[in-house]
PyMOL Python script that loads the backbone (N, CA, C, O; Angstrom):
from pymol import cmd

cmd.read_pdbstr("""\
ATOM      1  N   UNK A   1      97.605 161.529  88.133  1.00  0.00           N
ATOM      2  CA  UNK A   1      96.787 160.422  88.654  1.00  0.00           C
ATOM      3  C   UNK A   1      95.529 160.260  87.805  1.00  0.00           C
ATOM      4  O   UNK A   1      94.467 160.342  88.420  1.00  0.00           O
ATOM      5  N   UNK A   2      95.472 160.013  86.307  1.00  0.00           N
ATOM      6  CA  UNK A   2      94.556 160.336  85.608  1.00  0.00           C
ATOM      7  C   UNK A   2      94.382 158.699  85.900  1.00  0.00           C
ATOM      8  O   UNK A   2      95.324 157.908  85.935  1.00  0.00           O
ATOM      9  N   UNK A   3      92.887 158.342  86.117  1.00  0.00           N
ATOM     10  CA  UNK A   3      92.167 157.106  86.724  1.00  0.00           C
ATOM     11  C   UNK A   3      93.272 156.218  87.156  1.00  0.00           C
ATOM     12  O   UNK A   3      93.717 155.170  86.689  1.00  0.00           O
ATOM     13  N   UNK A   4      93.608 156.995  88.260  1.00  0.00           N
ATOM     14  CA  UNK A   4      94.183 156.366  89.062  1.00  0.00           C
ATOM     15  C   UNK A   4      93.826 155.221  90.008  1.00  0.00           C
ATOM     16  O   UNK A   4      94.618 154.360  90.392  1.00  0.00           O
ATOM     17  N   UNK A   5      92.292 155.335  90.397  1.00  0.00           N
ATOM     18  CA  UNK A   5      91.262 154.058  90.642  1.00  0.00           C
ATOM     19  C   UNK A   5      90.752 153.733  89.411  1.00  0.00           C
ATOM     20  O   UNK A   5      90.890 152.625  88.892  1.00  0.00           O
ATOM     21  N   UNK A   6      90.090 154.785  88.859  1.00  0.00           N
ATOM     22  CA  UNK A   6      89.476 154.072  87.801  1.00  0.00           C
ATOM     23  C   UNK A   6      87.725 154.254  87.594  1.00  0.00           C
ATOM     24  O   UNK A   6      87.046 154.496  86.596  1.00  0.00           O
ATOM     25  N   UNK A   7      87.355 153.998  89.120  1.00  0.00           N
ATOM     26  CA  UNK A   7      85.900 153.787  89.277  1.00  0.00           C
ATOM     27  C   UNK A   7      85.506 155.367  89.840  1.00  0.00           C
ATOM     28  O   UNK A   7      84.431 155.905  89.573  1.00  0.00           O
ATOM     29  N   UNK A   8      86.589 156.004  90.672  1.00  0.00           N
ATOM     30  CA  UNK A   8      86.432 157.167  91.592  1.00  0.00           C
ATOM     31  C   UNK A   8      87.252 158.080  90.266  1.00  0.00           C
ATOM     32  O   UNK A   8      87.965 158.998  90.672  1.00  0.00           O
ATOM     33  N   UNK A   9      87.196 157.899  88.883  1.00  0.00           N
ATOM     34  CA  UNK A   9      88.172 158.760  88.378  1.00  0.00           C
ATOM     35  C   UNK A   9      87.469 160.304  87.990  1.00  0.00           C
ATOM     36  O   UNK A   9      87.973 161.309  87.489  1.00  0.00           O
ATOM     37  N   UNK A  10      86.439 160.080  88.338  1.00  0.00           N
ATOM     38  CA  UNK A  10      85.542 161.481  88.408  1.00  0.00           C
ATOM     39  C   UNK A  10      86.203 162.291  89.741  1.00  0.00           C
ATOM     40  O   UNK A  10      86.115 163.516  89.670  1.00  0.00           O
ATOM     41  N   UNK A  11      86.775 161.805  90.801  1.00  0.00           N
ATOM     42  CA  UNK A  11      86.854 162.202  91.932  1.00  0.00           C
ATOM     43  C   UNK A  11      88.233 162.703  91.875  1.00  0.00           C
ATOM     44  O   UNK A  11      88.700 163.651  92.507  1.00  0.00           O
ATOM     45  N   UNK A  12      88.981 161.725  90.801  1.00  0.00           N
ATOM     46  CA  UNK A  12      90.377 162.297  90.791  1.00  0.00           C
ATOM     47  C   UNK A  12      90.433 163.004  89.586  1.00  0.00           C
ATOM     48  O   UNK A  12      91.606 163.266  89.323  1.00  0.00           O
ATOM     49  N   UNK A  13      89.634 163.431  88.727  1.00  0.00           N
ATOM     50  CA  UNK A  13      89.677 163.971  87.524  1.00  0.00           C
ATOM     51  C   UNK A  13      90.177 165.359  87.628  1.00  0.00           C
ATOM     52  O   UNK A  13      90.861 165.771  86.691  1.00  0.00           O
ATOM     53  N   UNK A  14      89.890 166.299  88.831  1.00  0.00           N
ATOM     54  CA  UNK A  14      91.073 167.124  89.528  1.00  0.00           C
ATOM     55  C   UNK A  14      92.144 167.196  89.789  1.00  0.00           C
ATOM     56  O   UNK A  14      92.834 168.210  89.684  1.00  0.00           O
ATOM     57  N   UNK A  15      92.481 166.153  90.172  1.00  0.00           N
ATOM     58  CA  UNK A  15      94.041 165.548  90.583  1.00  0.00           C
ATOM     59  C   UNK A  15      95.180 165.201  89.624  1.00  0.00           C
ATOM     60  O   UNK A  15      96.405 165.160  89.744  1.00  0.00           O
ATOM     61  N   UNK A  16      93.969 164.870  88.222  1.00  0.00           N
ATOM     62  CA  UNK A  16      94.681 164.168  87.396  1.00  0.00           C
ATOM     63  C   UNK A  16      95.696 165.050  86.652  1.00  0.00           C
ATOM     64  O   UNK A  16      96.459 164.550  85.825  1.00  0.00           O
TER      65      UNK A  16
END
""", "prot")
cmd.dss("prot")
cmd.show_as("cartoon", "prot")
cmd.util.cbc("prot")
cmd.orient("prot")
């Protein structure tokens, strides 16, 4: 899910 929003991709930058 690498910027998977885009704007929150700090938030998913874990996820990614």
């Amino acid at each position: 899910k690498k910027g998977a929003t885009g704007a929150s991709t700090t938030v998913y930058a874990v996820e990614a």
